[in-house]
C-alpha positions as CSV (number, residue, x, y, z in Angstrom):
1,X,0.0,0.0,0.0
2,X,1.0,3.6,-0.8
3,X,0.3,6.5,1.0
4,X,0.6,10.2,-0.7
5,X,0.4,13.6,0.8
6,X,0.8,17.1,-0.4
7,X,0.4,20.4,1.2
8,X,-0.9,23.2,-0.9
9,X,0.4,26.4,0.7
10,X,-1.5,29.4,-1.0
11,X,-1.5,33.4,-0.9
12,X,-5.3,34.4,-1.0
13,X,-5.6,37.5,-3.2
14,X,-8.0,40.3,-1.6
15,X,-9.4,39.0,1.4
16,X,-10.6,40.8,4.5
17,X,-12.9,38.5,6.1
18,X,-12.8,34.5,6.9
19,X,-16.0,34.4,5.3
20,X,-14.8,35.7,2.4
21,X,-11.9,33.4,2.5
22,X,-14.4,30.5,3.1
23,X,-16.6,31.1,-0.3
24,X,-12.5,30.6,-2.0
25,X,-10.8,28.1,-0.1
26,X,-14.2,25.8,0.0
27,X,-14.5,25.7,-4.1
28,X,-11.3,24.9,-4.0
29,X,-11.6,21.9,-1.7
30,X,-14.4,20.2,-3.0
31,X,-13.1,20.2,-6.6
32,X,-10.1,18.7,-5.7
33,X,-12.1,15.6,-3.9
34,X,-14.8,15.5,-6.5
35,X,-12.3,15.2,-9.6
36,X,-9.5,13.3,-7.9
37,X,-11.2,10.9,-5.5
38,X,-8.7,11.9,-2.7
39,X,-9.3,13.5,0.6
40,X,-8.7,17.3,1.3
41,X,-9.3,20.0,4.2
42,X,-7.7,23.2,5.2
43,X,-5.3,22.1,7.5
44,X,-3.0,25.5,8.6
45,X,-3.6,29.4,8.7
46,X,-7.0,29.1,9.8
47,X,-7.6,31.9,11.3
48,X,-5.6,34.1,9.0
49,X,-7.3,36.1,6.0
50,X,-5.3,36.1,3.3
51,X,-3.4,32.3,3.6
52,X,-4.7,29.1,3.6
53,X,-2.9,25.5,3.4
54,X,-4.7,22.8,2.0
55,X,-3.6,18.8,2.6
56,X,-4.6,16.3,0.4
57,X,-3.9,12.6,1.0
58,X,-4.2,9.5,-1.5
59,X,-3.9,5.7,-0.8
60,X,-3.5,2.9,-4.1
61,X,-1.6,0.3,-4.8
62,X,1.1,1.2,-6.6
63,X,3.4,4.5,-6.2
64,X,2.3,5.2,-9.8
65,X,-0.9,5.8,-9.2
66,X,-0.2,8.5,-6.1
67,X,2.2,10.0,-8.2
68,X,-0.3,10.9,-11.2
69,X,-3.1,12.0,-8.6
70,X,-0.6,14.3,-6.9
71,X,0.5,15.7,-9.9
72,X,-2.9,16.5,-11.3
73,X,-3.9,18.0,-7.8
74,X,-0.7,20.2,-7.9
75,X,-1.6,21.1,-11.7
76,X,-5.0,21.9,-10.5
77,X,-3.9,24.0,-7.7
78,X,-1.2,25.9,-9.6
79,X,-3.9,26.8,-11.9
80,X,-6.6,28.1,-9.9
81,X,-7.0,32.8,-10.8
82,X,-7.8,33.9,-7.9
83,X,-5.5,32.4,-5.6
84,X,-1.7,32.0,-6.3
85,X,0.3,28.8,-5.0
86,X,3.2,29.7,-2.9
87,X,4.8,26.1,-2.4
88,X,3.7,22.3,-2.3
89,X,5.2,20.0,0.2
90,X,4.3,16.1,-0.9
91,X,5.4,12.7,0.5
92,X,5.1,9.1,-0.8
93,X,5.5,6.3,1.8
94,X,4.7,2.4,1.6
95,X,2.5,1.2,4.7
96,X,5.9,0.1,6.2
97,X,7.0,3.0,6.9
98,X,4.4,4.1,9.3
């Protein structure tokens, strides 16, 4: 078994509310689990307006697999307009390494 994670570390454009932040950052996360079948949540910057981070996490079989569904979630998260990607953090480990 493989397990993949990425962090999606993004830099919200004009945001001065959480609510507003909310109606971006939720889009965002429910488009990544409907087209890739992985999970996601906002996972760091909570409270701050104009950040978010987003983790995503994918298990399969083989390695191959997480690494295509990691790369279309970081192609899909690069390409979002109204949010610019900072960084993504990802790691790939077998089930034996936990």
């Amino acid at each position: 078994m493989w397990i993949g994670f990425a962090e999606l570390d993004y830099l919200l454009g004009d945001v001065h509310s959480l609510k507003h932040k909310r109606s971006i950052v939720r889009p965002i996360i429910a488009e990544i689990r409907h087209r890739y079948s992985v999970s996601a949540a906002e996972v760091d910057h909570l409270d701050a307006h104009r950040r978010t981070v987003i983790g995503v996490s994918v298990v399969a079989a083989d390695r191959t697999h997480v690494t295509d569904v990691l790369d279309a979630v970081e192609r899909l998260a690069a390409g979002r307009p109204e949010v610019e990607l900072l960084s993504v953090r990802r790691r790939i480990l077998t089930s034996t390494d936990v």
